[in-house]
N, C-alpha and C positions, 0 to 999 in steps of 0.2 A: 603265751609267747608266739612267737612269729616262725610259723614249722616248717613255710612251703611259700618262695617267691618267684612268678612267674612274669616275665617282660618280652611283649612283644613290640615289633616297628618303634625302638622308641632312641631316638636320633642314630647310635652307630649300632644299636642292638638291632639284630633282625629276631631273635627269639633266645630266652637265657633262661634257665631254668634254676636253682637253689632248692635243696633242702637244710635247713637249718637247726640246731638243738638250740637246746638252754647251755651254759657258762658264757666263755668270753671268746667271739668267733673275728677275727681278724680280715679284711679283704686289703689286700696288699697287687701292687702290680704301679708301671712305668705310668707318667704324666700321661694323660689322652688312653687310660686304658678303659676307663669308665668306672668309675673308683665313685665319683660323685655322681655319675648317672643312677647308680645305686640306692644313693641317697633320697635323690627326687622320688625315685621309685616308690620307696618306702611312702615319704611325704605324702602325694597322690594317694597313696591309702588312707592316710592320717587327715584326709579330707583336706589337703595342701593346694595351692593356686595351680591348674591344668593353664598350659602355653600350647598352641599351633608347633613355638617352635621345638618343641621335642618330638615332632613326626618325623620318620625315617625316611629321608628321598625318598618317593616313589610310592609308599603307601599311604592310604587311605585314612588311617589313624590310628595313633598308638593305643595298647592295655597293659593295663599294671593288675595282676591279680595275687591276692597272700591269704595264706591260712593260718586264722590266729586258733589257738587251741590255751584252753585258760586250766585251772589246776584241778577241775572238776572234768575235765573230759571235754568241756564244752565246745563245739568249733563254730568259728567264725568265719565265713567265706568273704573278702572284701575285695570288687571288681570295678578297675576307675577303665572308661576309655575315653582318651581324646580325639575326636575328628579332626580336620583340615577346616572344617565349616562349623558351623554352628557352638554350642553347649557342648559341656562335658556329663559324660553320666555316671552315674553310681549307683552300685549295685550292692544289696546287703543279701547274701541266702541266696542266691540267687533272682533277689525280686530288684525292682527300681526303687531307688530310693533319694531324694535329695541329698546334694553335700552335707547339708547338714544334719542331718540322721547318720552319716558315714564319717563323720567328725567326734559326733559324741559316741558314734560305739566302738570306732575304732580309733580315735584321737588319744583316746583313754586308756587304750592299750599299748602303746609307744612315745617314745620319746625322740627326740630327733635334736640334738648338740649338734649342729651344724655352723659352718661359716656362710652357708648363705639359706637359711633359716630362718623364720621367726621362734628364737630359742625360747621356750620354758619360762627362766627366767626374767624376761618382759614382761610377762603377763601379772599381774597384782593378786590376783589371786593362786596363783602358784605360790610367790613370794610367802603370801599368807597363810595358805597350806603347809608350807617347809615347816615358820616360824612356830603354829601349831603344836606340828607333829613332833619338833623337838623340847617344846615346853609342855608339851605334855596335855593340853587345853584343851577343853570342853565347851566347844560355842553351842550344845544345846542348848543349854539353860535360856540364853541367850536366845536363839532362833526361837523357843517356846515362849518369852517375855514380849519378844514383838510381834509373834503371832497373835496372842493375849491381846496388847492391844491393838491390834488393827481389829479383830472381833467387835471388842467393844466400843473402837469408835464408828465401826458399821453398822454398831446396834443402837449407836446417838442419831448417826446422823439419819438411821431409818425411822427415827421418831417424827420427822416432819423439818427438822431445820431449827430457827429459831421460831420465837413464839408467836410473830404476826405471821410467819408461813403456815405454821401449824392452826393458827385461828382463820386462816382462806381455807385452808384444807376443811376444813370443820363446817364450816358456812356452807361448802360446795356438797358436803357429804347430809348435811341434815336436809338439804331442799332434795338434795336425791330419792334419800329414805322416805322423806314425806311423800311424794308423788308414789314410790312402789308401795308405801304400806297404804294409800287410799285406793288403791287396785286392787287390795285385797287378795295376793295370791296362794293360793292353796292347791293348784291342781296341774302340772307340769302340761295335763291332757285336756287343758281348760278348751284350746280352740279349735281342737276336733269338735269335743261336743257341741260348742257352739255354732260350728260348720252343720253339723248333721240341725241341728234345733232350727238353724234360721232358713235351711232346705226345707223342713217340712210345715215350716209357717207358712214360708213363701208361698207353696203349693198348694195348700189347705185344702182351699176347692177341689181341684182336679183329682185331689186323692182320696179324697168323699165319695165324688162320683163316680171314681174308674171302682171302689170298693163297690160301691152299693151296686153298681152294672154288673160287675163279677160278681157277686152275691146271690143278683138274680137268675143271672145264667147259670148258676152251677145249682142254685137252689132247688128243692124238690118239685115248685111248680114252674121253674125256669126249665128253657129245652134242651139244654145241655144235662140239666136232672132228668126230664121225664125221659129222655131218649137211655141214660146210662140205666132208668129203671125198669124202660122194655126192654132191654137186651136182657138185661139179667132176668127176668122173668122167661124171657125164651128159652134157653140156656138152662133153668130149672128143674124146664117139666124130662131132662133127658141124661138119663145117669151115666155115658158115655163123653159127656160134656159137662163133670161134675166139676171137676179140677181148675179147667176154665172158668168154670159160675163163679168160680172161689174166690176166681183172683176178680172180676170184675164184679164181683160183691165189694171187695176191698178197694178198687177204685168207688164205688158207689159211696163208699163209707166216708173217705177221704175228701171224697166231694160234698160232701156234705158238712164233714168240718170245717172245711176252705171255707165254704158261704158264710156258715156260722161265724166264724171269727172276721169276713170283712164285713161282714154286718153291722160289729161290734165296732172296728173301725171306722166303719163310717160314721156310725152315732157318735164315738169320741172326736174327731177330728175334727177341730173349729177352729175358720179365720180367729185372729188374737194380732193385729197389727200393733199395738199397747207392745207384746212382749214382743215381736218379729221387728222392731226398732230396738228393744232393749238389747236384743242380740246383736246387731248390726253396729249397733255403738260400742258394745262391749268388746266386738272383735277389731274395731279400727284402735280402743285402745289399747286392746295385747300389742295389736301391730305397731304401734308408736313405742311399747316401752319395748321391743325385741328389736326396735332400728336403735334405740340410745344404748340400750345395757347388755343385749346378747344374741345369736342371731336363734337361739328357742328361747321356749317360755323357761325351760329348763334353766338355761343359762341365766336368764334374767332372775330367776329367783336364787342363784350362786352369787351373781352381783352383788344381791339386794345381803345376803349374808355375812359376805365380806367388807361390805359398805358396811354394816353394823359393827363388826369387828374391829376394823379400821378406827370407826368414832369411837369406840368402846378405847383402845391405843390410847387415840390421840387429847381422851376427855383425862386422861392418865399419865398424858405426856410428862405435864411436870412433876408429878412424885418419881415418875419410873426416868425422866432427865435426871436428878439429883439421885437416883440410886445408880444408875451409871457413871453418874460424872464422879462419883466416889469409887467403884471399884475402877474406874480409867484412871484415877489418881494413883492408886495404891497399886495398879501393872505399870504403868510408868516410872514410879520408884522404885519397882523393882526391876525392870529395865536396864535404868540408872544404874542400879546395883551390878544387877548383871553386867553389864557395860563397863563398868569400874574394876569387876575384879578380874574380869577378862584383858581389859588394859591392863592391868599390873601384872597380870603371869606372862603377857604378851614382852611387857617391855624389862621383866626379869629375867627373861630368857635371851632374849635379845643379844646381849654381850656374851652372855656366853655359846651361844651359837658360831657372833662372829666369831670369836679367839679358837673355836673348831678347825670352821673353815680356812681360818686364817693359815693356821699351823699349817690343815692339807696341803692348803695351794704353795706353802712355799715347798713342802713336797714333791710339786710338780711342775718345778724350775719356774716358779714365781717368788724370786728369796726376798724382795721387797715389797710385797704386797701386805694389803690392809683393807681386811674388810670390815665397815661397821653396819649396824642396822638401825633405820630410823625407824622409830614406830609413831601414828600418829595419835589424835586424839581417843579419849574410850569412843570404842573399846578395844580404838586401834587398828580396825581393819584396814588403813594403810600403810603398809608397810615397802620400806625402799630400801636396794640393797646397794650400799656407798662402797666403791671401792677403790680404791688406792693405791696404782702398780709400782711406783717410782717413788723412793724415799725422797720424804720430805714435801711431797704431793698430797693436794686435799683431796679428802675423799670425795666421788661424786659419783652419780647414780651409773647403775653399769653400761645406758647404751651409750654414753656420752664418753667412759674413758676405756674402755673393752676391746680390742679387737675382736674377733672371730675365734681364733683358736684360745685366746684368753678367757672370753666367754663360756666358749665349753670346757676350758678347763675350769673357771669358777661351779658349772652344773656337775661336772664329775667328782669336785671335791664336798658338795651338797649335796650328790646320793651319795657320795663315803661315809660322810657326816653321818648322815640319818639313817644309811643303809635301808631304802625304801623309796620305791622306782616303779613308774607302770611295768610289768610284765617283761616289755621290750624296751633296750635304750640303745640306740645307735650316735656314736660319736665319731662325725667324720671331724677327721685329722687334729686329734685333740691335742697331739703331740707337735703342732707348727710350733716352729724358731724355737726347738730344743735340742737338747742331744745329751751323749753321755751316760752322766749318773741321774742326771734328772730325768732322762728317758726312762732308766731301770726305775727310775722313782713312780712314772705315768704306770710304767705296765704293772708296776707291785700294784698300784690303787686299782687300775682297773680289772685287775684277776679279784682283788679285794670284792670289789664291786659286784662282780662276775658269779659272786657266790649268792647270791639275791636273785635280781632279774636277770633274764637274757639279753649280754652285753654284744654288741656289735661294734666292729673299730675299725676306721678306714685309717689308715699309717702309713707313713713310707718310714718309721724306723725301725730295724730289726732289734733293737731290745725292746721296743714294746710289745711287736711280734712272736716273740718269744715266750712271752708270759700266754699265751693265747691257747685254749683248747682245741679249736680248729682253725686251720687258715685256709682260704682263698683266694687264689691268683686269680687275675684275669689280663687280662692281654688281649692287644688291637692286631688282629692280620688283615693287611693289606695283600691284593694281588694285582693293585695297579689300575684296576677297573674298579674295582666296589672293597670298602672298608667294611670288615665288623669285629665286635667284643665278642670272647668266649669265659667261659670263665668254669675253675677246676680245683676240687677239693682235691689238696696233698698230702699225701701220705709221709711217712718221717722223711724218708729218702727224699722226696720232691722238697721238702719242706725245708730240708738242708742247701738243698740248691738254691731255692729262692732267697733264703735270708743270706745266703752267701752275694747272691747280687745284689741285694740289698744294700751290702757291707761295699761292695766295689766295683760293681755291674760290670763283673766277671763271674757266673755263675761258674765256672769252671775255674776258676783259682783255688790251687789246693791252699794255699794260706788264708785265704778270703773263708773257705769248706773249715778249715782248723778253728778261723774265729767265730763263725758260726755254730761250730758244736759246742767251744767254749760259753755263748752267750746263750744257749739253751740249755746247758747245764747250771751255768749260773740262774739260771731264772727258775729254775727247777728246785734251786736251793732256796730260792728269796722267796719262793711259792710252790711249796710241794704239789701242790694240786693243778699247777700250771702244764698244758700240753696232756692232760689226762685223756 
């Protein structure tokens, strides 16, 4: 529910503060008090159209902030501000977040029966939710049969298409395969080696002869030998300079392997132009199939796997087409199914739905009203709600014969109906062009109601006021310079006063005070739990 509303700069408010409970909370006060600026308020949370023109003279840009709190603890921080310039922004937790993020988490938490609203019941899928929830219906089945077959016709149509697409595909894939399987590939590390192989063909010579030169030099009868072998023989005769010998024994040694093995080198190392071409051609064509199929060799051998798979598919297409096209047959009729028998609880409930609602609204000083419900084809999902205020009037869909406060009275006698409401539901002035006993009739449904979600009523009559567990004034003070709203949770005493002006706008008429405590006693009778 809606625990905490705060309003700043936003047209006569300079700053207004609300704390709000769960039952049925009434905001009462004189034409131009901001009765309906309250409304908007709300809206703007509910991710509702932002106007320029609800900025306060003089500021910069209005905010709307509210704290939803749901049955689990959980809170929701929802923060709209309007500029004078640009976009409006929305805040979810305190982070930014699109209208649209701020529509569905907190759209969903409130309800808004307003006369200048896009109400509820406009929407088709509301309509269709109501209709549901009071038949009782089960569209999983339903949502689970068309999931089914969208699957499986994603799994036809990834077969290739029909059969001359699937046989291009097939032609494109077997000349593919053929070019990589005469590549022969088996070594992801194929043109390193090849890299290193066709370096040392290149070079052949130069690396013969730089061995066999280093061979000589380091060799025993080379001078880089003899000289390492008079040192160390100097070095010998003198056991103070043993340690030393040691190590340049170990150079001697070392060098003498060195030789040894470029020796060995150079006798193996032979020009081979025969293979120093065959590598040269073998790396230009890795390089050709890693520009078509992948940008490694690695990758090109993933191609070539998938490419087999693929034809593997599509050599298969038509037995695995015909076993598809049969279970897509048999999710489809049951579809159908599901489709049919969701239309018939849809349009069995139907009638008795309206004759519900019907009965409410004449409750609430609608004595000739008629509501029916159309439902359309299975599995039904459109549903219209036909109403009909004036005897002997055809019914016809609700934006077309509705007023404003007719409208929210048809939404408040569909959560009576169903007793089941987002969290929050504000209903400005659901009580227009009534009075009396149909008043008392508004505020018994709406305490009714009251006992479910958290109800909110903007009113100017004091029997529906009456049924209410909290009320709030507000009122416009002028000083002749600058206009603003304030607004003040009342205590019984205040509360007597107000409904008294209400009654005569004489808050101080002791008769007006006498009928005031009579129609809160009354309402106290018609709902014990009313003014708790």
């Amino acid at each position: 529910m809606l625990t905490d509303l705060v309003v700043r700069n936003m047209v006569l408010i300079d700053e207004l503060a609300l704390e709000l409970e769960d039952g049925m909370t009434v905001l009462t006060g004189e034409t131009g008090a901001g009765k309906t600026l309250l409304t908007q308020a709300v809206g703007l949370l509910a991710g509702g159209r932002a106007s320029p023109g609800l900025i306060r003279a003089g500021a910069a840009e209005a905010e709307v902030e509210g704290r939803f709190v749901d049955e689990a603890g959980e809170e929701l921080v929802v923060r709209r501000v309007v500029p004078a310039g640009g976009r409006s922004r929305a805040y979810l937790n305190g982070r930014l977040a699109p209208v649209s993020a701020l529509q569905e988490a907190a759209g969903s938490r409130v309800d808004i029966c307003g006369q200048h609203n896009h109400q509820a019941l406009m929407r088709p899928a509301v309509r269709r939710s109501a209709l549901d929830r009071f038949a009782g219906a089960d569209t999983a089945p339903l949502a689970e049969a068309r999931r089914r077959c969208g699957e499986l016709s994603a799994r036809l149509a990834a077969l290739g298409g029909d059969e001359r697409t699937r046989a291009r595909e097939v032609d494109v894939l077997e000349h593919q395969l053929a070019t990589l399987d005469a590549a022969c590939l088996g070594d992801p590390d194929e043109e390193e080696q090849l890299e290193a192989a066709e370096r040392l063909l290149a070079e052949a010579a130069a690396i013969r002869e730089a061995a066999a030169g280093a061979a000589y030099l380091l060799g025993a009868d080379g001078p880089a030998g003899e000289a390492l072998g008079d040192a160390q023989s100097r070095l010998d005769a003198f056991e103070p300079l043993a340690e030393v010998a040691g190590r340049v024994r170990g150079v001697v040694e070392g060098a003498a392997e060195a030789a040894a093995e470029l020796r060995r080198l150079s006798e193996e190392v032979r020009e081979d132009p025969a293979r120093l071409a065959e590598a040269v051609e073998r790396r230009a064509l890795l390089a050709g199939l890693r520009r078509r199929f992948g940008a490694t060799l690695a990758d090109v051998m993933e191609f070539a796997a998938g490419a087999r798979r693929r034809l593997a598919e599509l050599q298969d297409a038509e037995a695995a087409a015909a076993r598809l096209g049969v279970e897509l047959q048999a999710a489809r009729e049951a579809e159908h199914a599901e489709a049919a028998r969701l239309g018939q609880t849809r349009r069995g409930a139907a009638a008795a739905l309206a004759e519900a609602v019907t009965a409410e609204l004449r409750r609430l000083a609608m004595p000739n009203a008629r509501l029916s419900l159309s439902v359309g084809d299975d599995p039904g999902d459109d549903v219209e709600f036909l109403l009909a205020v004036n005897s002997g009037a055809a019914p016809a869909p609700l934006a077309q014969v509705a007023s404003g406060g007719e409208l929210s009275r048809a939404m408040l006698a569909l959560h009576v109906v169903l007793m089941a409401a987002p969290p929050t539901v504000l209903l400005d002035e659901v009580d227009a062009g009534i009075g009396g006993e149909a008043a008392n009739a508004v505020g018994r449904s709406l305490a009714k109601l009251a006992a479910g979600p958290q109800t909110l009523v903007v009113t100017h009559l004091p029997q529906v006021a009456a049924y209410a567990d909290a009320h709030i004034s507000l009122r416009k003070l002028d000083d002749g310079a600058t206009a603003r709203i304030e607004a003040h949770r009342l205590n019984d005493g205040e509360r007597l006063v107000e409904l008294a002006r209400m009654l005569s706008g004489s808050p101080d008429s002791g008769s007006a005070r006498r009928h005031a405590a009579e129609i809160l006693a009354r309402a106290a009778e018609g709902c014990p739990d009313a003014g708790r």
